[in-house]
N, C-alpha and C positions, 0 to 999 in steps of 0.2 A: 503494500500500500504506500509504498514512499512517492514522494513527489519528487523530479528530478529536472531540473532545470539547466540544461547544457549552452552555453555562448562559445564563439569559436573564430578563428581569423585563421587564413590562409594567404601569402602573397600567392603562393600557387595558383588563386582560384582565379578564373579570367572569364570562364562561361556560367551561364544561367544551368549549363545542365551537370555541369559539373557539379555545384553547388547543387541544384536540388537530387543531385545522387548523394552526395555528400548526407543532407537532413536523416532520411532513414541510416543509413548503416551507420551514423554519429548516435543514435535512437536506441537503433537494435542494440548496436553493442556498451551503452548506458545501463539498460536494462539488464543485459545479460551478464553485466557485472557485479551486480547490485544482487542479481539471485544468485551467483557460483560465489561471492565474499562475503556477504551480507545475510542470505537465506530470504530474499524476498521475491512472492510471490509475482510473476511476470503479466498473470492477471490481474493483476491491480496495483498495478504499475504504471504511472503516470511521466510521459518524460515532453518536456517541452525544449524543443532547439532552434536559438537564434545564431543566425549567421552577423559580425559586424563586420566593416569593411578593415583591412590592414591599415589602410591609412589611420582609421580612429581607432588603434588600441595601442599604446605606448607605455612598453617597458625600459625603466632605468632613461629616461625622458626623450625617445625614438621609438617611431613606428615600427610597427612589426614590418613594415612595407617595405622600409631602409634596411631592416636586417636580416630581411631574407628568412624569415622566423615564422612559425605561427605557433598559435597560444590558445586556451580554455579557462574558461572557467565551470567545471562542475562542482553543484548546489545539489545535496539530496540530504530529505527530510526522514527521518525514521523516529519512528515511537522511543522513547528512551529505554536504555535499558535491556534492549533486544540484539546489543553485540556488543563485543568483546571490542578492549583498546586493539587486538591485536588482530581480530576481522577489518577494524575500520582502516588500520596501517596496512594488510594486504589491499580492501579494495583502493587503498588512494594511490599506492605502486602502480596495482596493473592496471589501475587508469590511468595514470603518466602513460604507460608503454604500449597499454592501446590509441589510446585519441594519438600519440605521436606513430604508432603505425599508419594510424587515417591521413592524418593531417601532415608528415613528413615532420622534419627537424622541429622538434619543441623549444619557444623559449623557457628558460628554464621557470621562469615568471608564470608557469600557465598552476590554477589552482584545483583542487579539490577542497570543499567545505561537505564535511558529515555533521549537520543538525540535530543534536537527541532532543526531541519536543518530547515534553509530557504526555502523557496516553489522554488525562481530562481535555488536554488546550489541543487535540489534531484529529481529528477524524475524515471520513468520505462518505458519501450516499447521506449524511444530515445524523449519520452516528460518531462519536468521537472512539475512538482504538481503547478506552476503558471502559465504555458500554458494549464492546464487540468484546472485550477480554471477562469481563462480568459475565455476559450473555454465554458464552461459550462454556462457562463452568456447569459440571452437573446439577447444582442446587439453587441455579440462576434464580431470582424473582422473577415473576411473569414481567413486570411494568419493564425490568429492563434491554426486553425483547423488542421492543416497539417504541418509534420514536413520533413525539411531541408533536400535534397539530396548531397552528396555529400560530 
């Protein structure tokens, strides 16, 4: 259920079709990293990817443009509590070594941020991941099956 917000620069890119080949397999493999490190489900898996241009992303105060570089930033949100310091350390590795697979020479500047949100403050479908973690239990209360009209 994490949310996954990918941004990304490539001097590389110079076509439209290259860049819109680029969004999915920048997606897919967001995703598919998030369940082989993290154990999250690819079903409810949200990932959003923005392209900016080189010229507008500057590390160490030059474009990526100038240096022939391209960079990331992945942003994903997880329930607290649901991984280890040492799940979150592999997946922010093998995403360095993937996105710079996709995208060629990384600068070294490009991020991963892992979010631990509280189960009460995140949820999806209008339940927060502490009514889905309630609900799930054998002795659940009924009220916490179903969520609030109105």
């Amino acid at each position: 259920m994490p949310l996954i917000q990918l941004k990304f620069a490539t001097p590389q890119h110079n076509s439209d079709a290259r860049s819109k080949a680029l969004v999915p397999t920048l997606a897919a493999q967001a995703s598919a990293l998030a369940a082989e490190f993290l154990r999250k489900d690819p079903k409810v898996t949200a990932v959003i990817v923005e392209e900016v241009k080189a010229e507008s992303w500057f590390c160490a105060g030059r474009s990526l443009s100038e240096q022939g570089r391209a960079s990331f930033w992945l942003d994903i949100k997880i329930t607290d509590s649901t991984n280890t310091k040492d799940e979150k350390a592999a997946f922010i590795a093998h995403a360095f070594d993937a996105m710079q697979a996709i995208l060629g020479p990384l600068h070294e500047e490009s991020y991963v941020l892992v979010h631990d949100v509280h189960g009460y403050a995140y949820g999806y479908g209008g339940r927060t991941q502490e009514q889905r973690y309630i609900a799930g239990k054998p002795d659940a209360p009924a009220q916490t099956l179903t969520r609030r009209a109105g």
